[in-house]
DRENVEX-27792 format. One record per atom (N, C-alpha, C, O): y, x, z. Coordinates in steps of 0.02 Angstrom, whole numbers, plus 50000, padded with zeros to 5 digits. Layout:
N
YXZ...
//
This chain:
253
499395004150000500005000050000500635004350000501185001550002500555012349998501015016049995501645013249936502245013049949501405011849890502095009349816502435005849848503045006249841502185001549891502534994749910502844998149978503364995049985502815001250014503045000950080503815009250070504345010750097503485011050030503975014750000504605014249964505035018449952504535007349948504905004749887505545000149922506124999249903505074997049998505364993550042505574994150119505884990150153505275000950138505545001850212506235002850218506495002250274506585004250162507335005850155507784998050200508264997250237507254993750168507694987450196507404982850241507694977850261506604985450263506264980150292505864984250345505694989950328505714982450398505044984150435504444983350412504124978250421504274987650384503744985650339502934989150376502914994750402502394985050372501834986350411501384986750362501554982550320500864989850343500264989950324499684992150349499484997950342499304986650384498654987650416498334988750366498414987550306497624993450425497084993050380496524987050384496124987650430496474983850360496074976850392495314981250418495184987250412494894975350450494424974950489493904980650454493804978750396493554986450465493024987950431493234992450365492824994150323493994994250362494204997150306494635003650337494875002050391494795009550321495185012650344495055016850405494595020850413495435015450439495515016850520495345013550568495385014450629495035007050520494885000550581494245000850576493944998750526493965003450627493275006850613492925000950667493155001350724492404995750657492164991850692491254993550697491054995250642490914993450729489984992750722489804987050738489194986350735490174981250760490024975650746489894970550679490174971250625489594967150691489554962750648490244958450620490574956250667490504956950554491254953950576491014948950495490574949950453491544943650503491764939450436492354941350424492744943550466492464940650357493064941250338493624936550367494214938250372493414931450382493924926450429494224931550459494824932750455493744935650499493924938550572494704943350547495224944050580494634944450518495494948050477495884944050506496224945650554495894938650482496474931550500496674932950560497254931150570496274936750623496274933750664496594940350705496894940550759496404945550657496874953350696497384951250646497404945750675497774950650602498364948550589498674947250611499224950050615498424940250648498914935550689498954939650743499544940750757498474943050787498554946650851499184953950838499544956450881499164955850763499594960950747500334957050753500824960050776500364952050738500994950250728501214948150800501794948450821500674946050833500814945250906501054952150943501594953350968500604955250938500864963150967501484965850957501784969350999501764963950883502364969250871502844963550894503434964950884502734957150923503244952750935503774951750869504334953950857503284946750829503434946450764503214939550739502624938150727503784935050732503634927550741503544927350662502954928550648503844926550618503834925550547503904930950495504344935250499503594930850461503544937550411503554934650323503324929350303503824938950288503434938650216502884941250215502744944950263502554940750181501784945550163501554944250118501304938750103501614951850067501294955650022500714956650027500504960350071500264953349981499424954949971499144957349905499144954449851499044959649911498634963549843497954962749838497664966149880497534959049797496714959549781496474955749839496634949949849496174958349869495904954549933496444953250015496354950350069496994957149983497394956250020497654949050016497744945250063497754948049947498174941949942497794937249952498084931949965497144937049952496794930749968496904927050054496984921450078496844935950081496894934650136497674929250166497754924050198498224935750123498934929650123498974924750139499244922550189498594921150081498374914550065498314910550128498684906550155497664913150143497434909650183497844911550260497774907150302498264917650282498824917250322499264910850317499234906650362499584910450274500074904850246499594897350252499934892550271499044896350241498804890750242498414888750332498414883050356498234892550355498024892850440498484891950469498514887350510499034896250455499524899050510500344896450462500784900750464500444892450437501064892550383501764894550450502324896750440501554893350488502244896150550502124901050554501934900950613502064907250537502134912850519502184916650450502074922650450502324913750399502404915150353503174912050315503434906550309503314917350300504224912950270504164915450186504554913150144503604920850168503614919550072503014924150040502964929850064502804923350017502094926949973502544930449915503044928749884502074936549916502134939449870501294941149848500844943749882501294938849784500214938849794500304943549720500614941649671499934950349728499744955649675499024954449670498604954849715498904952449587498214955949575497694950549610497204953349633497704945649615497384939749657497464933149646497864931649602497144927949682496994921849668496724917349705496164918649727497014911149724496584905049762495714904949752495254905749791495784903249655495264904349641494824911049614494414908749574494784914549616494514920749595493864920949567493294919549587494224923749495493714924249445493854930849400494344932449365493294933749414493244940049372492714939249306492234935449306492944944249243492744946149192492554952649181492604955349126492284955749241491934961449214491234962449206490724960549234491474968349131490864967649102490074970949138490044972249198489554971849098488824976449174489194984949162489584987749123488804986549220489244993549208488354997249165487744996349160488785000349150488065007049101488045013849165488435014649211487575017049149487445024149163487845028449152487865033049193488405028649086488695033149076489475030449133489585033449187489685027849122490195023849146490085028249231490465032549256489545025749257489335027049340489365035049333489635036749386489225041249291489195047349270489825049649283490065053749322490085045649234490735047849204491255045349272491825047449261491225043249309491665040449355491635045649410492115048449436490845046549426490765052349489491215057649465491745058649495491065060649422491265066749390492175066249383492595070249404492255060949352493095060749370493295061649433493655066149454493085057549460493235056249530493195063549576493555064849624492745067249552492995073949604493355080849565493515086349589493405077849482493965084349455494625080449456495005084649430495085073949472495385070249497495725072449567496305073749581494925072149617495155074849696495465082049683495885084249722495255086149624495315092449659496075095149613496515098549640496105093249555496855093149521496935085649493496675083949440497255081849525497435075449524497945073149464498545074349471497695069449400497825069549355498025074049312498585074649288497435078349297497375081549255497385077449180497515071549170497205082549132497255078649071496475077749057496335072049038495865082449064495255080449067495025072949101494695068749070495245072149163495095064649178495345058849122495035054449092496215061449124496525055849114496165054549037495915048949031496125058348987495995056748939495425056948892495415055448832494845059848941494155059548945493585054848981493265049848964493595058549035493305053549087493335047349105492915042949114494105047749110494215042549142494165035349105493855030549128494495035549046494415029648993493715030348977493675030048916493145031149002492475030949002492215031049062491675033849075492475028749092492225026749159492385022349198492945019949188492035019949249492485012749292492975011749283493085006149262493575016349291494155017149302494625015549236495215016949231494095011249174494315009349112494335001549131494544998149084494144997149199494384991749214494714989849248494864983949257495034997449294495404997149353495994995949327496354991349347496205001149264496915005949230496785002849158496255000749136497345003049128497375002349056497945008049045497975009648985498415011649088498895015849073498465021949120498455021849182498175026649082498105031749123498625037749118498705042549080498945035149174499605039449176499495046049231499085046049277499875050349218499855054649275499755051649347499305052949387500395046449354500525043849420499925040449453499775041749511499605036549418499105032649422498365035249459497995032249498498315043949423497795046149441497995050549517497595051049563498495052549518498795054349582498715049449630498495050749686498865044049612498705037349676498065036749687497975035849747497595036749659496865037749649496625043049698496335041549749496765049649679496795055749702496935056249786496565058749828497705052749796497825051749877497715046549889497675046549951497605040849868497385034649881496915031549881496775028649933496515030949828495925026549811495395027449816494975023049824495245037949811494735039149820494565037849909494015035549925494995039249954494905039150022494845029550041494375027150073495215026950024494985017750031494285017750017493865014250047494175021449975493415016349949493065020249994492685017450034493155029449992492295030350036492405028350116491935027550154493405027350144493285024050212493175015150200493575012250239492905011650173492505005150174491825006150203491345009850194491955002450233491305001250300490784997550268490994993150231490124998150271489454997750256489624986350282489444981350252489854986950320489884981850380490434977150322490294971650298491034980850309491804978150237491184974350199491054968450212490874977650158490664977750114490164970750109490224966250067489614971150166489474964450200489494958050195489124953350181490344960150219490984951750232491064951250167490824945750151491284954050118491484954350056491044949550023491194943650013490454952550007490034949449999489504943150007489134940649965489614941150085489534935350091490234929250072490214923350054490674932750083491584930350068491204925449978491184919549962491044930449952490744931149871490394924649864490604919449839489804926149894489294920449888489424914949907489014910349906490144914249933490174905949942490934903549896491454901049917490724905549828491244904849793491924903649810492184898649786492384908649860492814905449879493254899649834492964899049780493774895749837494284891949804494484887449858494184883449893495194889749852495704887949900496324884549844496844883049872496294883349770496474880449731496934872549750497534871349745496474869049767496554862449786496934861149861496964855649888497274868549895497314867449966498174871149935498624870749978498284872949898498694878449896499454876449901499934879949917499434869049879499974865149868500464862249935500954858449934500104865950000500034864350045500744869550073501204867750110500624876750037501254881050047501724880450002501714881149941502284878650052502974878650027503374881850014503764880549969503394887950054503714893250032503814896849978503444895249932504204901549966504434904449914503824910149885503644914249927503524910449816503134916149814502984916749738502874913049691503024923249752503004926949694502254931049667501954935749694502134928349620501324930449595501314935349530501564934249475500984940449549501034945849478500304947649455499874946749499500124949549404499764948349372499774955149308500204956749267499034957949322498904961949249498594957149201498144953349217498834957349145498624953849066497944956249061497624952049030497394963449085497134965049071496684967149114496214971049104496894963849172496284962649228495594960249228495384954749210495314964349248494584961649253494174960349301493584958849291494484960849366494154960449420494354954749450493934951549483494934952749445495444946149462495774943449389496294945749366495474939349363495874939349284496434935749293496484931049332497004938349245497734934549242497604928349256497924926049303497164924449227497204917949183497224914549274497584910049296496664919049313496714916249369497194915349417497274910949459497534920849400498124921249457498654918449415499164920049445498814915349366499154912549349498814903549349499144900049310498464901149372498014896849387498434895149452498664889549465498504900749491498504900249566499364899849572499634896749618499574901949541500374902749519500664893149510501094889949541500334891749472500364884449437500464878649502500884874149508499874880949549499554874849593500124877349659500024873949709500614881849666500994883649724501904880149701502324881849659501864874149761502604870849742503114874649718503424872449670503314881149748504034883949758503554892449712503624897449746503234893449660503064902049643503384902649576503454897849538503584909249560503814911349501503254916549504502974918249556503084919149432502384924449383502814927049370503404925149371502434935249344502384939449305501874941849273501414943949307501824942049219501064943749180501324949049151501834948749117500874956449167501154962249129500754964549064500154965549074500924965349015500544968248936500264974748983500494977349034499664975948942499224980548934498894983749025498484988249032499144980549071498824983849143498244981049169498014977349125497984980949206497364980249248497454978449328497984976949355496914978949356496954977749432497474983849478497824982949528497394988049449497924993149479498584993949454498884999349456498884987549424499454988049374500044990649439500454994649417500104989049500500544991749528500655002449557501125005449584499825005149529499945013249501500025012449430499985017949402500115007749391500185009149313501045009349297501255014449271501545003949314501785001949318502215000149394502244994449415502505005349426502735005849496503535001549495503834997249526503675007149423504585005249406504714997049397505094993349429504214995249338504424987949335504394983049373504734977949371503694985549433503504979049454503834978849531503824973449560504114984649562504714983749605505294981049601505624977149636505404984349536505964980849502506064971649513506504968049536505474970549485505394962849485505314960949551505654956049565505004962749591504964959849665505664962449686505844957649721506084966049687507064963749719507144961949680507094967849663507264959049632507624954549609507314947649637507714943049642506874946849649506574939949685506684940049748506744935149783506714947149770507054945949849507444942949851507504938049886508024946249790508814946149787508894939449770509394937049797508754937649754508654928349728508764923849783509244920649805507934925049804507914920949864508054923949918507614923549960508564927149934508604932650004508834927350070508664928050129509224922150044509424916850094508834912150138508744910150195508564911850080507924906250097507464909750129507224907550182507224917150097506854920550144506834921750216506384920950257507664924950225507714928950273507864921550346507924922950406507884916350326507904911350382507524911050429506934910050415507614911350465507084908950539506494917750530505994917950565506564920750508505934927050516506344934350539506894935050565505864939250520505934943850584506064949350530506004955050553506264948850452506144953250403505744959550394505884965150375505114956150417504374962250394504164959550342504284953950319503734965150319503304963650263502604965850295502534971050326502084961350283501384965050308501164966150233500634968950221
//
């Protein structure tokens, strides 16, 4: 969440947990993904923090979601990246070479972080051809300090919740109409893990949301694309800065 908290501590208290089983939040219990909901709310209790915006990305934003729909007294505006009420992915089976080609990026990546061998070898032949559609320097650098350490700190236990999360087709579609607040939904054109079509689905069914659909990005369109898509979130601050900033504590989780 570094793009985002970087982009915004200038003007906000800005927080980014690591949820339950991911990160630093190292649990050996058994947990549901509910159970997030539920250190959230205790986070926001702790920092003595009545109303917030909150920024979700991928499984973040689901989570949002469902912040704003449990708890809507703590929420004053969504910002949902890369996600969806309903969530529906289009990716394709992965091959042998793909799984090859990914290890192998992935640790000449760790060791000179966007190089040109990844970016323009490996990498567009490997997983990381449904993550990215811009393999940019920047992109593989975020990867490099970012992405590779998220995924191998995901807990055996994350992975689990995820998964049962999975099997019960979430859709929160039909509930969504329920948040009023102000929110802003962005979207890669070329997502495959969360497809546009969906998060613009989810865009549709929310009273008060304005979209963005970006040409040519993917699930990681916010390392593809840092400049534009900040860009676009202040100016939606700047928009709604009145309506936002009412009654809350100006954080961002």
């Amino acid at each position: 969440m570094g793009v985002f908290t970087a982009g915004l501590c200038d003007r906000y208290r800005t927080l980014a947990p690591d949820l339950r089983g991911y990160g630093r939040s190292r649990t050996r219990s058994p947990f549901d993904l509910e159970d997030s909901l539920t250190d959230l709310v205790e986070l926001l209790n702790t920092q003595g923090i009545e109303r917030c915006l909150v920024l979700g990305w991928s499984l973040g934003g689901i989570l949002a979601i469902e912040l704003a729909l449990r708890h809507p007294e703590r929420v004053a505006g969504l910002i949902l990246v890369a996600t969806a009420a309903r969530p529906v992915g289009a990716h394709p089976p992965t091959t042998w070479v793909e799984l090859v080609n990914t290890g192998l990026g992935s640790i000449l990546n760790a060791i000179a972080p966007g190089n040109r061998l990844v970016r323009a070898g490996l990498g567009p032949r490997s997983l990381y051809r449904y993550l990215l559609r811009q393999h940019t320097p920047h992109a593989y650098h975020r990867l490099a300090k970012e992405g590779l350490g998220a995924f191998l700190g995901t807990s055996p236990g994350a992975h689990r919740a995820l998964n049962r999360a999975l099997a019960r087709r979430y859709n929160r579609l039909p509930d969504v109409g329920a948040i009023s607040v102000p929110c802003l939904v962005l979207c890669g054109a070329e997502d495959c893990h969360i497809t546009a079509a969906a998060s613009l689905e989810t865009a549709a069914h929310l009273p008060s949301a304005e979209s963005r659909c970006y040409p040519n990005t993917a699930h990681l369109l916010p390392w593809e694309i840092p400049g534009p898509l900040l860009a676009d979130i202040d100016d939606w601050l700047s928009r709604h800065q009145q309506e936002l900033m009412a009654n809350q504590s100006s954080t961002f989780g």
